[in-house]
One Martini backbone bead per residue (centre of mass of N, CA, C, O) as a GRO file, in nm:
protein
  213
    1UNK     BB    1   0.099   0.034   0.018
    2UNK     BB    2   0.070   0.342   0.006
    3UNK     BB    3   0.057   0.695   0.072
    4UNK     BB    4  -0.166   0.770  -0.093
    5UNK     BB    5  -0.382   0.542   0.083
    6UNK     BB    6  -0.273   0.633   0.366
    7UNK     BB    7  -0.421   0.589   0.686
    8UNK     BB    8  -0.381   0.749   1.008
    9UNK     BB    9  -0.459   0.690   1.358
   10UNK     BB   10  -0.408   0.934   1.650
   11UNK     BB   11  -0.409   0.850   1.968
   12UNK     BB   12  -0.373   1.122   2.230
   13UNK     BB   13  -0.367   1.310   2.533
   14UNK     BB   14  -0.159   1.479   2.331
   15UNK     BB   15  -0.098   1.699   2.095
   16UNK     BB   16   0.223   1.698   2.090
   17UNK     BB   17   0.246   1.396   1.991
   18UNK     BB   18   0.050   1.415   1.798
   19UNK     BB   19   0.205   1.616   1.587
   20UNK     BB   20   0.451   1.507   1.566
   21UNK     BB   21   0.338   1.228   1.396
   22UNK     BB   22   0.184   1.395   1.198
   23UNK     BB   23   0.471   1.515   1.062
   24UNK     BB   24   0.585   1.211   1.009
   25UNK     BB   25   0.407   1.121   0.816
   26UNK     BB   26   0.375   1.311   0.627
   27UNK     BB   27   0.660   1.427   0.553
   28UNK     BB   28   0.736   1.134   0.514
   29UNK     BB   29   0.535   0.971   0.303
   30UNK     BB   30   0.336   0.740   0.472
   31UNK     BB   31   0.107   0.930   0.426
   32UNK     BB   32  -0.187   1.102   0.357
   33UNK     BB   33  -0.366   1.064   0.643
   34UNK     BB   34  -0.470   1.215   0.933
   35UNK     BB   35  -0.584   1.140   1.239
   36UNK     BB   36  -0.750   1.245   1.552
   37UNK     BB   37  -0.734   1.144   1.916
   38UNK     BB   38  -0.796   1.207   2.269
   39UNK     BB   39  -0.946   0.960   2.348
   40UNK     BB   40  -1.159   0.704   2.363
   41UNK     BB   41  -1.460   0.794   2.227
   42UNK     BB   42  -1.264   0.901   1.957
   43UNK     BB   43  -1.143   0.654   1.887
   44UNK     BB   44  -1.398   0.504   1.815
   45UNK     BB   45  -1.584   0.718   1.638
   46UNK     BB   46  -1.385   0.690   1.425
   47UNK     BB   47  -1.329   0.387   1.352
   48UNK     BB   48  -1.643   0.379   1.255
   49UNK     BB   49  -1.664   0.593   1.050
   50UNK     BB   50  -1.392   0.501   0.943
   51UNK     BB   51  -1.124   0.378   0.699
   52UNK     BB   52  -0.815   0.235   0.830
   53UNK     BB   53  -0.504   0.097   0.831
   54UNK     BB   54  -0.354   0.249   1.127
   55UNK     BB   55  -0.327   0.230   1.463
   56UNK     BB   56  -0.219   0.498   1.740
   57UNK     BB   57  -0.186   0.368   2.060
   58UNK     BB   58  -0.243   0.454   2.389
   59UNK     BB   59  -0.221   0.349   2.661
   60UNK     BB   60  -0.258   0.628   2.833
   61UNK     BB   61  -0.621   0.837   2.835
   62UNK     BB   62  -0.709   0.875   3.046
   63UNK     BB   63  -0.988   0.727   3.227
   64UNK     BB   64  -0.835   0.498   3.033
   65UNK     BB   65  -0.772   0.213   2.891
   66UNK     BB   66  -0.558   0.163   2.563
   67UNK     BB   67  -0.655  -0.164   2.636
   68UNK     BB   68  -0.968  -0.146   2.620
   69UNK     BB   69  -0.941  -0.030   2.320
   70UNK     BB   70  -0.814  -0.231   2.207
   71UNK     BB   71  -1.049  -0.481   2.246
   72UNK     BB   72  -1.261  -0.338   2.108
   73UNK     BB   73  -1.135  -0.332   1.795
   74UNK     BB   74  -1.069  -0.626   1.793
   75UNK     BB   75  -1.362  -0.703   1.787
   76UNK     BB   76  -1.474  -0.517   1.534
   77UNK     BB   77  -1.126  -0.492   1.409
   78UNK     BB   78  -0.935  -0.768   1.352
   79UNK     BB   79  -0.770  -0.623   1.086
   80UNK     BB   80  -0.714  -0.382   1.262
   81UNK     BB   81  -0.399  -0.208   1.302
   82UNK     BB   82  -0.235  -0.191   1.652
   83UNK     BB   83  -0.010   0.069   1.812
   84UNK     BB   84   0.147   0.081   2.058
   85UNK     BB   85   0.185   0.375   2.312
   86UNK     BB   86   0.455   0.442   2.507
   87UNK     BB   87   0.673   0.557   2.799
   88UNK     BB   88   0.738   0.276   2.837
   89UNK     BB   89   0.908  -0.006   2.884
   90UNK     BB   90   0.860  -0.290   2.715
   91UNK     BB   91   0.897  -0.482   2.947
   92UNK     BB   92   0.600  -0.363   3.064
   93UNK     BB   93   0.382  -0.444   2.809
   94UNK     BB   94   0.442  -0.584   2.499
   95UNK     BB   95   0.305  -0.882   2.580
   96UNK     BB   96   0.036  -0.755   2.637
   97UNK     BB   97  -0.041  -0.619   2.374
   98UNK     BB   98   0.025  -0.859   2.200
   99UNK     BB   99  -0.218  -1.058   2.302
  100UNK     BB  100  -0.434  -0.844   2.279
  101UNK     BB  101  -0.373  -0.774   1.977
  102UNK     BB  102  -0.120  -0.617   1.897
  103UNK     BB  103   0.130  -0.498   1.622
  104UNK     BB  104   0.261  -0.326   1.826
  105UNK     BB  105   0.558  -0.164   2.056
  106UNK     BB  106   0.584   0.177   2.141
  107UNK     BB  107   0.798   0.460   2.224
  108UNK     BB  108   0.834   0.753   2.236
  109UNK     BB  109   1.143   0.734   2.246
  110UNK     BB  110   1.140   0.688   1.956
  111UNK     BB  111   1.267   0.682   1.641
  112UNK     BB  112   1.190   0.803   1.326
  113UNK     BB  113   1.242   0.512   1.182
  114UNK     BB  114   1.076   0.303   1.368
  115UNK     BB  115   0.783   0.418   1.322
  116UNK     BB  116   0.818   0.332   1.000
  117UNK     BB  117   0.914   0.035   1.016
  118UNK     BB  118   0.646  -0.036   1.149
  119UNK     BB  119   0.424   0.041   0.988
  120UNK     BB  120   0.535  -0.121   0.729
  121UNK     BB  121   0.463  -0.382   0.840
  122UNK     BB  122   0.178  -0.388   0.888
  123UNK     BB  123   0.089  -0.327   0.609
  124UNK     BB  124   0.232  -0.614   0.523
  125UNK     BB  125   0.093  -0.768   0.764
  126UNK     BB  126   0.250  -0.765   1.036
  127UNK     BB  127   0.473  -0.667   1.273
  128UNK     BB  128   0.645  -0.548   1.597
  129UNK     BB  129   0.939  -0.708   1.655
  130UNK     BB  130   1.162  -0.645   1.874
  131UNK     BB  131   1.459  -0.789   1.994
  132UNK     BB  132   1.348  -0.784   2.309
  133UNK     BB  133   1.070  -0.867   2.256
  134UNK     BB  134   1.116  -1.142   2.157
  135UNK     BB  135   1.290  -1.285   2.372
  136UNK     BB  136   1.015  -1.260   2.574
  137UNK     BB  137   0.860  -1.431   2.399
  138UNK     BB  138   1.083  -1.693   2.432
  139UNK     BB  139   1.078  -1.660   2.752
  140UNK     BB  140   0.752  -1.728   2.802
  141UNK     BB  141   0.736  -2.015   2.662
  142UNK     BB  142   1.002  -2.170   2.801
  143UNK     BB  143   0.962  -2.001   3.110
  144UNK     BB  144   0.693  -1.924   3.272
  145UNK     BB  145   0.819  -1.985   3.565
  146UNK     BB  146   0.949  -1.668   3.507
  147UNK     BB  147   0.732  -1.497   3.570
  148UNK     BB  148   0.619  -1.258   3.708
  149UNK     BB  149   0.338  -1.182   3.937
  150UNK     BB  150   0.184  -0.962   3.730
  151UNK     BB  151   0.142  -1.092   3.522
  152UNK     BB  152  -0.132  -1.216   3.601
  153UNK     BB  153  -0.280  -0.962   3.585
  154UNK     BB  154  -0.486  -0.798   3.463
  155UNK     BB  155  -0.511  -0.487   3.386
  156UNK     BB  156  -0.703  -0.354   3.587
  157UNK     BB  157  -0.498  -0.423   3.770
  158UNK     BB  158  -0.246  -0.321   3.634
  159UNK     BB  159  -0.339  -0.042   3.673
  160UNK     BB  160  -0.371  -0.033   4.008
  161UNK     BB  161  -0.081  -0.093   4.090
  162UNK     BB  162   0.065   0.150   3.896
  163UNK     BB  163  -0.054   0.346   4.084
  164UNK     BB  164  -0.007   0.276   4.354
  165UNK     BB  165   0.290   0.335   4.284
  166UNK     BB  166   0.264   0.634   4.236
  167UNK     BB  167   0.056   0.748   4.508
  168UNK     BB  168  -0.235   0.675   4.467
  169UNK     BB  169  -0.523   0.676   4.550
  170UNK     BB  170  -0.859   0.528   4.567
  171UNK     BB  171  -1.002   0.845   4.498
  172UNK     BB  172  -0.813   0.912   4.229
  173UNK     BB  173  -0.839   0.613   4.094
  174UNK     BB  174  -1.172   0.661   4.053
  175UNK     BB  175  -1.091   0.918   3.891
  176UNK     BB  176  -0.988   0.781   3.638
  177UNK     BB  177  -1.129   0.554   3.570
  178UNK     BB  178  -1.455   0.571   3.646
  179UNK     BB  179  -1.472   0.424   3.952
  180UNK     BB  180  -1.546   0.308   4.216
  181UNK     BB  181  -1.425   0.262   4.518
  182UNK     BB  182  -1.513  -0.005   4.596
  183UNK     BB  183  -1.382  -0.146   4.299
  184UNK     BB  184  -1.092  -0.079   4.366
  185UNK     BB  185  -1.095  -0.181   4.641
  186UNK     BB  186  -1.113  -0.478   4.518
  187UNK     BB  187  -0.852  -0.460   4.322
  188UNK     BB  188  -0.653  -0.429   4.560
  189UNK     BB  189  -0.732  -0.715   4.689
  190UNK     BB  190  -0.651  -0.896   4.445
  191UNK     BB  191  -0.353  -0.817   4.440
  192UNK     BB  192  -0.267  -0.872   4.700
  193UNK     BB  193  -0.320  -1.160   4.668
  194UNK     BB  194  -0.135  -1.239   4.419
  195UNK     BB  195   0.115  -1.151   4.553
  196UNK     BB  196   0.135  -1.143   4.892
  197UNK     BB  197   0.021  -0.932   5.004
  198UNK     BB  198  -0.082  -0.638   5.283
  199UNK     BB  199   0.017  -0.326   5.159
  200UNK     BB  200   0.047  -0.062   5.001
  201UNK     BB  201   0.324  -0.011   5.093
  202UNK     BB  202   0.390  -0.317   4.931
  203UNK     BB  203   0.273  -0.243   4.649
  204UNK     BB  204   0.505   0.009   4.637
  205UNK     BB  205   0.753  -0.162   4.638
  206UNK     BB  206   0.684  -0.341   4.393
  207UNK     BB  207   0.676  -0.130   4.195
  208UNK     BB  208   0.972  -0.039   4.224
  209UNK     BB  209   1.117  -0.265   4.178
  210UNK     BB  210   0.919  -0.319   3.886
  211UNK     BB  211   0.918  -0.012   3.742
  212UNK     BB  212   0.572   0.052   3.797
  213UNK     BB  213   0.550   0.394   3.889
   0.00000   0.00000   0.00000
């Protein structure tokens, strides 16, 4: 596929994120048009609205995670390619987004050459794995009893470990999320649970362990 024909979808709650990536598709004539969504439910009805090539998505677009986005997507649009945008490091997120059904996984802190490299991959029907995610993937089907404690949690349990890892409350954690406090406090026992921890100290020290803060 051309760039004369190829449409990018890109979803990010930070505006000057959108300008840069579509700078960078258009002028570098990998794109010919680009859409932008700045939250959960304008990636939705774009993506009903129009039909796109590839979607580039924000891992948090705040208020929701870009983990339910990514399998809304692909519930409605399972063969429209979905590249996940993160600050995060590859290996905190990358298996996980992958399983999800993402076709690639990409840091904010990308080259702009990775970027490039990525579309065009998914474009041609394939994936975006770089060297570290292969590894981890290999190393995930080789070794499972050697995967982290987190890996087992659900994703929104995985982001409510990785917010009480940052600091936040459970009535801010229910406001950012869209959720009841008695919901996340459900969620924060049921992380409890299965880490094996006793209190949010606990939980805060294992995310700091885990880089999940």
């Amino acid at each position: 596929m051309s760039a004369r024909s190829t449409k990018v979808l890109i979803s990010d709650d930070h505006e000057l994120i959108r300008e840069g990536l579509k700078r960078i598709l258009l002028d570098g004539g990998i794109a010919s048009g680009v859409g932008e969504a700045s939250n959960a439910q304008e990636a939705m009805e774009a993506v009903r609205r129009e039909k796109w090539d590839v979607v580039i998505l924000d891992i948090n677009l705040g208020g929701r995670s870009g983990m339910e986005v990514l399998k809304e997507i692909k519930a409605e649009f399972p063969r429209l390619p979905v590249l996940m945008l993160s600050m995060y490091p590859e290996e905190q997120f990358a298996l996980r987004v992958i399983r999800a059904g993402a076709s690639g996984y990409l840091n904010k802190n990308l080259a702009t050459r990775i970027l490039v490299e990525a579309i065009r991959q998914v474009l041609a029907g394939g994936q975006y794995i770089s060297p570290k995610v292969a590894e981890q993937l290999v190393n995930a089907v080789k070794q499972p009893e050697g995967q982290p404690l987190h890996a087992m949690l659900s994703d929104r349990e995985d982001q409510v470990l990785r917010l009480i890892g940052a600091g936040r409350t459970v009535g801010e954690i229910a406001v950012q999320l869209n959720l009841s406090v008695k919901t996340v406090s459900t969620y924060r026992t049921i992380v409890l649970r299965k880490l094996g921890l006793e209190n949010n100290a606990q939980l805060m020290r294992y995310a700091q362990d885990h880089g999940l803060g």
